[in-house]
C-alpha positions as a Markdown table, in Angstrom:
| # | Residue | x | y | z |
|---|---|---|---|---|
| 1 | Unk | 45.0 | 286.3 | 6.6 |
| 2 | Unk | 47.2 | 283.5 | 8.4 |
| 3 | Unk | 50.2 | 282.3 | 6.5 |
| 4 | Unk | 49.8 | 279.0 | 5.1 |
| 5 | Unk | 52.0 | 276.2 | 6.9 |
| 6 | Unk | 55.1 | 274.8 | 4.6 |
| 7 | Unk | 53.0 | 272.4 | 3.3 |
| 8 | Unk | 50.2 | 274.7 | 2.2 |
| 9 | Unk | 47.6 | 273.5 | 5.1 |
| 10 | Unk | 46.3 | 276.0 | 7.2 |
| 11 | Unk | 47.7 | 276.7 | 10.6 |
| 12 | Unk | 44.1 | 276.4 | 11.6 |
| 13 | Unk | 43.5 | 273.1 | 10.1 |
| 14 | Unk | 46.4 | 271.8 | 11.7 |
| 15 | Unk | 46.0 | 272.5 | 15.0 |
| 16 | Unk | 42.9 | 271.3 | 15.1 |
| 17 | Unk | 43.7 | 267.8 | 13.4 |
| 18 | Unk | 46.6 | 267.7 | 16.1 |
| 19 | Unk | 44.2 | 268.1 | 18.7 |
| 20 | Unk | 42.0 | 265.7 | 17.4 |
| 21 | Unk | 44.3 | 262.9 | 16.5 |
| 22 | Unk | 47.4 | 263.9 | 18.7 |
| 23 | Unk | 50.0 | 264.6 | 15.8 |
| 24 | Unk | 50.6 | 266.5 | 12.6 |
| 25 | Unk | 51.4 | 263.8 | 10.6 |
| 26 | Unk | 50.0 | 260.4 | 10.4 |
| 27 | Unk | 52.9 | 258.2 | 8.8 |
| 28 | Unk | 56.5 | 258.5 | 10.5 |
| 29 | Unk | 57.9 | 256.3 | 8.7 |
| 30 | Unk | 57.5 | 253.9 | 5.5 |
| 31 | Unk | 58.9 | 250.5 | 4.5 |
| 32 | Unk | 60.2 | 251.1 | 1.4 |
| 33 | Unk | 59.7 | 247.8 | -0.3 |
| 34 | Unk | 56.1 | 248.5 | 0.0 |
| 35 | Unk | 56.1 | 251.8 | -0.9 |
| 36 | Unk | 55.1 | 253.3 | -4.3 |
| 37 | Unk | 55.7 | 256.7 | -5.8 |
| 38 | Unk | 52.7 | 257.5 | -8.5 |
| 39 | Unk | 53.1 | 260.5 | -10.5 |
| 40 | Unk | 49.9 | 261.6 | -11.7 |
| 41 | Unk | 49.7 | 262.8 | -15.6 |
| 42 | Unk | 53.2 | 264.3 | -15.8 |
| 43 | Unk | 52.3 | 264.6 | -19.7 |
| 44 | Unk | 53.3 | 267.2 | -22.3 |
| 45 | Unk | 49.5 | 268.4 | -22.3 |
| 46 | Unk | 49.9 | 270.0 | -18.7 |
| 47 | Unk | 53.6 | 270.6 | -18.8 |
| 48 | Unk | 54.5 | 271.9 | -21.8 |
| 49 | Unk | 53.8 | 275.6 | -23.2 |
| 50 | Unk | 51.5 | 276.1 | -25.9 |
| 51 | Unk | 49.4 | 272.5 | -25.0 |
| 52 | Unk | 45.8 | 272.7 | -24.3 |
| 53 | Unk | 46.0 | 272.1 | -20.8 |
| 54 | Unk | 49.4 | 273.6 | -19.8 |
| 55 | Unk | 50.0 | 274.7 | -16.1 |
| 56 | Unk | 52.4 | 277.8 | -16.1 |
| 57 | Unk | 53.8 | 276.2 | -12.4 |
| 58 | Unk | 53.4 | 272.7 | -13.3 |
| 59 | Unk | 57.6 | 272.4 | -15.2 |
| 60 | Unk | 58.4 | 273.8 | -11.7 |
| 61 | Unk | 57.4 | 270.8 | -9.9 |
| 62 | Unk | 59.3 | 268.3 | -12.1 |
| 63 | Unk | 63.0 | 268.4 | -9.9 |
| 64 | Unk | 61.1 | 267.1 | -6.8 |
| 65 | Unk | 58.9 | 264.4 | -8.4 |
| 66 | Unk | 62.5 | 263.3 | -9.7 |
| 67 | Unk | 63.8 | 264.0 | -6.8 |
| 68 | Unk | 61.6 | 261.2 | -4.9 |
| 69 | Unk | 61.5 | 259.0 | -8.0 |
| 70 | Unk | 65.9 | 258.3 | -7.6 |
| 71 | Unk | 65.1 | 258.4 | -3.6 |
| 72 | Unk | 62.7 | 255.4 | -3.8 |
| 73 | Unk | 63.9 | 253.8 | -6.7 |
| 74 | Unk | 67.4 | 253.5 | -4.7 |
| 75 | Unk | 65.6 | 252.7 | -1.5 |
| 76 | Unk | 64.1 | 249.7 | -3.3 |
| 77 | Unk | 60.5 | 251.4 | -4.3 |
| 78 | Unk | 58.5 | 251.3 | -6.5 |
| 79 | Unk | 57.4 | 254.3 | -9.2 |
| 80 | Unk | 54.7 | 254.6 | -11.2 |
| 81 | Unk | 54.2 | 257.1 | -14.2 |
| 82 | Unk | 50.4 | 257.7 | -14.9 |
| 83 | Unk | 49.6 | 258.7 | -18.1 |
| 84 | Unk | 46.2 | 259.8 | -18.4 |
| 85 | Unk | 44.5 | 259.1 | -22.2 |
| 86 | Unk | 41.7 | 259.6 | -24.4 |
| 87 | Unk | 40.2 | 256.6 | -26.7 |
| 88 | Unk | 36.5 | 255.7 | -27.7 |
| 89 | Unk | 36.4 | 253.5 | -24.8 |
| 90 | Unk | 36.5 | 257.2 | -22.8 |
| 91 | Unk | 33.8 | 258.6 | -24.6 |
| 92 | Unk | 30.9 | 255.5 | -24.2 |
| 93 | Unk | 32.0 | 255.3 | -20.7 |
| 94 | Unk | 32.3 | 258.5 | -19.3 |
| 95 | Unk | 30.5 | 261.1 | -21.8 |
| 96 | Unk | 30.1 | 263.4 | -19.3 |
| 97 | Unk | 33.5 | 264.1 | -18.5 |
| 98 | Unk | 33.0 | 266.9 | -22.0 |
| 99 | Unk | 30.7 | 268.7 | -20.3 |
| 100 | Unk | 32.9 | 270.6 | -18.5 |
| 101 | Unk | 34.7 | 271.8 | -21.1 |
| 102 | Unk | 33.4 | 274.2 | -24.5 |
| 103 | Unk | 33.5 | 272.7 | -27.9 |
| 104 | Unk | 37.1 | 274.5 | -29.1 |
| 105 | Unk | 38.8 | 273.6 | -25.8 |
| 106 | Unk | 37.5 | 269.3 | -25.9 |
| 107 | Unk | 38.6 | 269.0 | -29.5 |
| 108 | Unk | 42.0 | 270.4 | -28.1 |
| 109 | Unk | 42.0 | 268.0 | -25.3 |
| 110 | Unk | 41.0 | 264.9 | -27.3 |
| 111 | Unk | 43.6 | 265.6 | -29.5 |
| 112 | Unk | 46.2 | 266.2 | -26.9 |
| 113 | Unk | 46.0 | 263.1 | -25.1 |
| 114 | Unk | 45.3 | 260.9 | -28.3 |
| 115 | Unk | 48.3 | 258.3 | -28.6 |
| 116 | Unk | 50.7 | 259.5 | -30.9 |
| 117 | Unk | 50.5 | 263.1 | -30.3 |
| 118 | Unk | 53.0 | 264.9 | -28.6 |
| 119 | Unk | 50.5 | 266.3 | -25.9 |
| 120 | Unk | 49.9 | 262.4 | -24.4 |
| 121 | Unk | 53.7 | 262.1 | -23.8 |
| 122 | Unk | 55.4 | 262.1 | -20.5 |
| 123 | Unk | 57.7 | 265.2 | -20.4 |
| 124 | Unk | 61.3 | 264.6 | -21.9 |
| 125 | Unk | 62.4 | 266.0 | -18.3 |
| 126 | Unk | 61.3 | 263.1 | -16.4 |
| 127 | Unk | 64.0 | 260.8 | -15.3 |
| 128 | Unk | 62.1 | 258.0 | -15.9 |
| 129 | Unk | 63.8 | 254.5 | -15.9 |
| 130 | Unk | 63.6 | 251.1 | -17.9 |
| 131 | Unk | 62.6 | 249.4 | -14.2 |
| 132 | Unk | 59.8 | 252.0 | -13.6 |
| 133 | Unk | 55.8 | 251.3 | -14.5 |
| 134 | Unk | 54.2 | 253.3 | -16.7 |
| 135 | Unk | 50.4 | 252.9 | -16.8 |
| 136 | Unk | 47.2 | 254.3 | -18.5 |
| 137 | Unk | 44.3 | 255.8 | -17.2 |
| 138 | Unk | 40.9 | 256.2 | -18.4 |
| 139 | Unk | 39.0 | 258.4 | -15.0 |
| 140 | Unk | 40.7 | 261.5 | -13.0 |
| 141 | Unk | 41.4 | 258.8 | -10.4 |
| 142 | Unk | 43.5 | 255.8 | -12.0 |
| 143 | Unk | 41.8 | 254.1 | -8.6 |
| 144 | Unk | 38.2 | 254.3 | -9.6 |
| 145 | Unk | 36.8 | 251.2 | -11.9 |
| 146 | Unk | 37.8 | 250.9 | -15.1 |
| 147 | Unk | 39.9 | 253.3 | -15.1 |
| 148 | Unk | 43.6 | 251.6 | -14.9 |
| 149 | Unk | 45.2 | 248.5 | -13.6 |
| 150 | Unk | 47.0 | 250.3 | -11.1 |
| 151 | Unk | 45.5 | 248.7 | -8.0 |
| 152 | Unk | 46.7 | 245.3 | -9.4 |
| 153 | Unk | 49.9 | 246.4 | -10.0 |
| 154 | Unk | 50.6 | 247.7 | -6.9 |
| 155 | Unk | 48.7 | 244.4 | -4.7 |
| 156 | Unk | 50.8 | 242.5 | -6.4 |
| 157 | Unk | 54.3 | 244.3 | -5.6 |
| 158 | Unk | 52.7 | 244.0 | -2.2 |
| 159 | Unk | 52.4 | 247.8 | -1.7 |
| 160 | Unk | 50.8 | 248.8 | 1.1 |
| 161 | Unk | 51.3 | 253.0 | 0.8 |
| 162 | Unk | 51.3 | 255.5 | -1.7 |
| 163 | Unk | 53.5 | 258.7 | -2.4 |
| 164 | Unk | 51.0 | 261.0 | -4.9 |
| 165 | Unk | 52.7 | 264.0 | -7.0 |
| 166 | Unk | 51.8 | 265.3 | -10.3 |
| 167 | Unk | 49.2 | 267.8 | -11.9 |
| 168 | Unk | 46.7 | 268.6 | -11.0 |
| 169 | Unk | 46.6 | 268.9 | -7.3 |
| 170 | Unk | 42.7 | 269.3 | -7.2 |
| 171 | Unk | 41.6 | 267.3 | -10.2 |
| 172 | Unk | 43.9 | 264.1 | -10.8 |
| 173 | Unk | 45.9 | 263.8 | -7.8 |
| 174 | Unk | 43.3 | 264.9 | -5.3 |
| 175 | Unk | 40.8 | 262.0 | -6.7 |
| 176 | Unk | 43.5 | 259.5 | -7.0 |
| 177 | Unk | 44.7 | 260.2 | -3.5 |
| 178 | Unk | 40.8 | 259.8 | -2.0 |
| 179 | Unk | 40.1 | 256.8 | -3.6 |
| 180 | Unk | 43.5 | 255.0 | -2.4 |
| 181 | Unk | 42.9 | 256.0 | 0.8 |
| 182 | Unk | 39.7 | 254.1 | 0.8 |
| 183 | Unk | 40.8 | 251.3 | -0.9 |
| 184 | Unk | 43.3 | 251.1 | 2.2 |
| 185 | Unk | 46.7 | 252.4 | 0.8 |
| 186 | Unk | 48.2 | 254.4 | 3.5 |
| 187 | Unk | 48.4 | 257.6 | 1.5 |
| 188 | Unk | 50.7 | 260.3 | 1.4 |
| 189 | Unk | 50.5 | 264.1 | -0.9 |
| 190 | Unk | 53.5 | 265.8 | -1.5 |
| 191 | Unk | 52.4 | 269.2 | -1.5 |
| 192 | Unk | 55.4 | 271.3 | -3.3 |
| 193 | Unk | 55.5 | 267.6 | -5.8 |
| 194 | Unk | 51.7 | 268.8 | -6.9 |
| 195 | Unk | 50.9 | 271.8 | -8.8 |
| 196 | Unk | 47.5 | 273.0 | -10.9 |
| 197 | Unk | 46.2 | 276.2 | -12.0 |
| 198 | Unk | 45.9 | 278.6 | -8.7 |
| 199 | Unk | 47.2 | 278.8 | -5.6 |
| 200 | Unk | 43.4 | 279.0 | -4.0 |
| 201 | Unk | 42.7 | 275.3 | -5.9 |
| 202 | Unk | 45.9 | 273.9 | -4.6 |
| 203 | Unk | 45.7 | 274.8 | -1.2 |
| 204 | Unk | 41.8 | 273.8 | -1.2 |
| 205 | Unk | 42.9 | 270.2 | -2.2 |
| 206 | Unk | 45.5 | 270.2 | 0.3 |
| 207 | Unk | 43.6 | 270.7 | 3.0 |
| 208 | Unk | 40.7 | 268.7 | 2.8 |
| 209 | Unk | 42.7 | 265.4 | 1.8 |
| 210 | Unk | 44.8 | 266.5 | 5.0 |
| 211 | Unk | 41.7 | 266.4 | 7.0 |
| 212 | Unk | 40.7 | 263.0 | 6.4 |
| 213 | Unk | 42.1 | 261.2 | 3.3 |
| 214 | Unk | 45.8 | 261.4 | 3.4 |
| 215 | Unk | 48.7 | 262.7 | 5.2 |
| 216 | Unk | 50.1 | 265.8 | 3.2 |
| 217 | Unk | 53.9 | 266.5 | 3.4 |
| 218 | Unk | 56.9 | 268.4 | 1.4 |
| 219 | Unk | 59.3 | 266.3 | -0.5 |
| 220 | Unk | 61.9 | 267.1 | 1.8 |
| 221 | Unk | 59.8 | 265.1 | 4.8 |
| 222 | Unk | 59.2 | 262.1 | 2.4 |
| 223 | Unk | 63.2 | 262.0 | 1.8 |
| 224 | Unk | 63.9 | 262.0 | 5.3 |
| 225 | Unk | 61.1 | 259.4 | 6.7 |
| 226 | Unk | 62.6 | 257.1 | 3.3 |
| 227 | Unk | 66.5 | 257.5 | 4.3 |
| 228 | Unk | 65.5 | 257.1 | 7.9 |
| 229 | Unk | 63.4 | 253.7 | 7.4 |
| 230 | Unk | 66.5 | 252.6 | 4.9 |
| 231 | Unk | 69.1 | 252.8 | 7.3 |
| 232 | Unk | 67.4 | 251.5 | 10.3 |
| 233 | Unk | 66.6 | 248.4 | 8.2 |
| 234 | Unk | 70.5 | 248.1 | 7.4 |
| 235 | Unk | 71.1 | 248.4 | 10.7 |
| 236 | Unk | 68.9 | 245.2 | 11.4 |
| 237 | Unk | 70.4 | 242.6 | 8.9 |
């Protein structure tokens, strides 16, 4: 089997997209100012042991979603902390979204992201800062209608691009990352800033939004691409 590339795409899978549209990546560089970081459902439900939905690598991921968070923050970005809920609106609107689950295993979820229980809470080892957005999400995709005011929020910072991490990689982030892409957000998933339940889901999700939704990248090329668009724009005032 051929190793995975760094960013868990397949060696494959990037030489042909290289071929096809002449580079690995699609985004060189970002303006920060119209850049947003959205962490997907960084809740004690995924992240913490003993919840409902808990993701044994999903704690793991929490120093590079951090990581970004300061980087942006400091490079005047914006960050966005999706919290992703359960309320009787949920239920008329999108009843199916139970049938995926068995009786034992929805009670637990409804009950975990219910406001006021410990399972809907962002996890205590998020840096997250007075300045930051926190915002709630009906859908898998907080793009998708009705499901958050997070398009607004971001049009009217005059975002133009997107920086997705958070849990999970094929569920939450994956959707959220399609639908910006076609809502026009230049889109970017950090792949060691994801994480979900396998290793075959995450790097399934990685490579088909690298194929055609969204440029897929470690934290570490995020960092450099931001540092490098805030010094060049230094260097011009």
């Amino acid at each position: 089997m051929a190793k995975m590339h760094q960013t868990g795409v397949s060696p494959e899978l990037i030489e042909f997209m290289k071929k096809r549209r002449g580079a690995i990546h699609i985004y060189d560089s970002f303006d920060p100012a119209r850049t947003a970081l959205i962490a997907v459902d960084m809740q004690n439900a995924w992240l913490m042991e003993g919840q409902p939905a808990y993701l044994e690598c999903g704690p793991g991921i929490i120093p590079n979603v951090n990581r970004l968070a300061e980087a942006l923050r400091g490079a005047g970005g914006m960050v966005v902390w999706l919290r992703n809920m359960h309320s009787e609106a949920k239920i008329e609107a999108w009843s199916n979204f139970f049938d995926f689950f068995g009786p034992s295993r929805r009670e637990r979820m409804v009950a975990a992201l219910t406001e006021g229980n410990i399972g809907s809470e962002l996890h205590e080892d998020l840096d997250i800062r007075p300045d930051d957005e926190i915002v709630e999400k009906m859908h898998y995709s907080a793009f998708t209608r009705g499901s958050s005011d997070l398009e607004e929020k971001l049009r009217a910072r005059g975002v133009d691009t997107v920086i997705i991490c958070g849990v999970a990689t094929n569920v939450c982030c994956e959707s959220s990352a399609r639908d910006a892409h076609m809502l026009n957000f230049r889109t970017v998933v950090v792949s060691d800033g994801n994480a979900t339940g396998s290793d075959l889901l995450h790097t399934g999700a990685l490579n088909g939004l690298f194929a055609m939704f969204a440029d897929v990248m470690i934290g570490d090329e995020v960092l450099a691409r931001l540092e490098t668009s805030s010094a060049s724009a230094h260097a011009a005032q």
